[in-house]
FIKOL-272453 format. One record per residue (C-alpha): residue number from 0; x, y, z. Coordinates in steps of 0.5 Angstrom, whole numbers, plus 2048, in hexadecimal, padded with zeros to 3 digits. Layout:
<vextors>
+-----+-----+-----+-----+
| num |  px |  py |  pz |
+-----+-----+-----+-----+
| NUM |   X |   Y |   Z |
...
+-----+-----+-----+-----+
</vextors>
This chain:
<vextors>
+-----+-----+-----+-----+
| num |  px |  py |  pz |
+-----+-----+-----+-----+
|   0 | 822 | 7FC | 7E8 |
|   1 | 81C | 7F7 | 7E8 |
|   2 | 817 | 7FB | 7E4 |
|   3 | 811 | 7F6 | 7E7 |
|   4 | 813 | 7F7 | 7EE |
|   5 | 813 | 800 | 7ED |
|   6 | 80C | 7FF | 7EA |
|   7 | 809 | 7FB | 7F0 |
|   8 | 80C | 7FF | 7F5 |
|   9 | 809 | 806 | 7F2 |
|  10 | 802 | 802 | 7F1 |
|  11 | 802 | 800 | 7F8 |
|  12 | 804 | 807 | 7FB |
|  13 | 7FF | 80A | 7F6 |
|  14 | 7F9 | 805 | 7F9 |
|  15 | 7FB | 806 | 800 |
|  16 | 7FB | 80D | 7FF |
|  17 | 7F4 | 80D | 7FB |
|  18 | 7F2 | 809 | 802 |
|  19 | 7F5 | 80E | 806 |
|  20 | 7F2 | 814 | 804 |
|  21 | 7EA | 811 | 802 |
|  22 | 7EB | 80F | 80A |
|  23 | 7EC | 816 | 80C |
|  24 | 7E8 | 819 | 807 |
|  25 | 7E1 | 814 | 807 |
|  26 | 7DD | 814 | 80D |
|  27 | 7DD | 80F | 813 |
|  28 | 7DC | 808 | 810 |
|  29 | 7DC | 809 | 809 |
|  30 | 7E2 | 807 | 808 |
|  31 | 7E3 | 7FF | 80C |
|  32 | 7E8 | 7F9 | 80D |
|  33 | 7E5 | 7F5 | 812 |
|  34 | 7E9 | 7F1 | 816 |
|  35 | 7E4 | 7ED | 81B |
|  36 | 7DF | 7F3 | 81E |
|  37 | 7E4 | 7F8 | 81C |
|  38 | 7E6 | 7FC | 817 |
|  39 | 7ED | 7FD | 816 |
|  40 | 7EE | 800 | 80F |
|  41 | 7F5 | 802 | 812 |
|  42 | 7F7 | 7FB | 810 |
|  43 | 7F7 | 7FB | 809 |
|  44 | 7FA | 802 | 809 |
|  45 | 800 | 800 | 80C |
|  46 | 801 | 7F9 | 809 |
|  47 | 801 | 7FD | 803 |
|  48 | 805 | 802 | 804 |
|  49 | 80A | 7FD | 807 |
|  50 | 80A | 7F9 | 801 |
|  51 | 80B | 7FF | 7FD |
|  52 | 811 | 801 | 801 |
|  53 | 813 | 7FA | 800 |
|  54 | 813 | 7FA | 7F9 |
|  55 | 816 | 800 | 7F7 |
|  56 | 81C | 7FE | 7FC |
|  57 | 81D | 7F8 | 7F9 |
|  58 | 81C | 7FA | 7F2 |
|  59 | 824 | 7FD | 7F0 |
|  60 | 828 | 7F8 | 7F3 |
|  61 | 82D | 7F5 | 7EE |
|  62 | 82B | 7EF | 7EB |
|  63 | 830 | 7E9 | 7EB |
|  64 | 832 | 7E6 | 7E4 |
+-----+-----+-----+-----+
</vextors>
């Protein structure tokens, strides 16, 4: 088990959790990732809870000798 990849993992989904809720809980427009003239705050949500998903798949895989 990769102690590194674990950590990582929970500390992506902890902030995308974290982004989740402060985007449901603040009012419109408090909480912004622009990206052109929009703001998509969905982006940095997803991505990191992809990456978290990732890490965390990947973290027990054996090690090759």
């Amino acid at each position: 088990m990769d102690k590194g990849k674990v950590i990582g993992g929970l500390v992506c989904l902890a902030i995308a959790a974290l982004l989740g809720v402060l985007y449901v809980v603040l009012p419109a427009g408090d909480v912004v990732f622009m990206v052109g003239d929009d703001n998509v705050i969905w982006v940095p949500i997803l991505v990191l809870a992809g990456l978290g998903v990732a890490l965390l798949s990947t973290a027990w895989r054996r090690q090759q000798a």
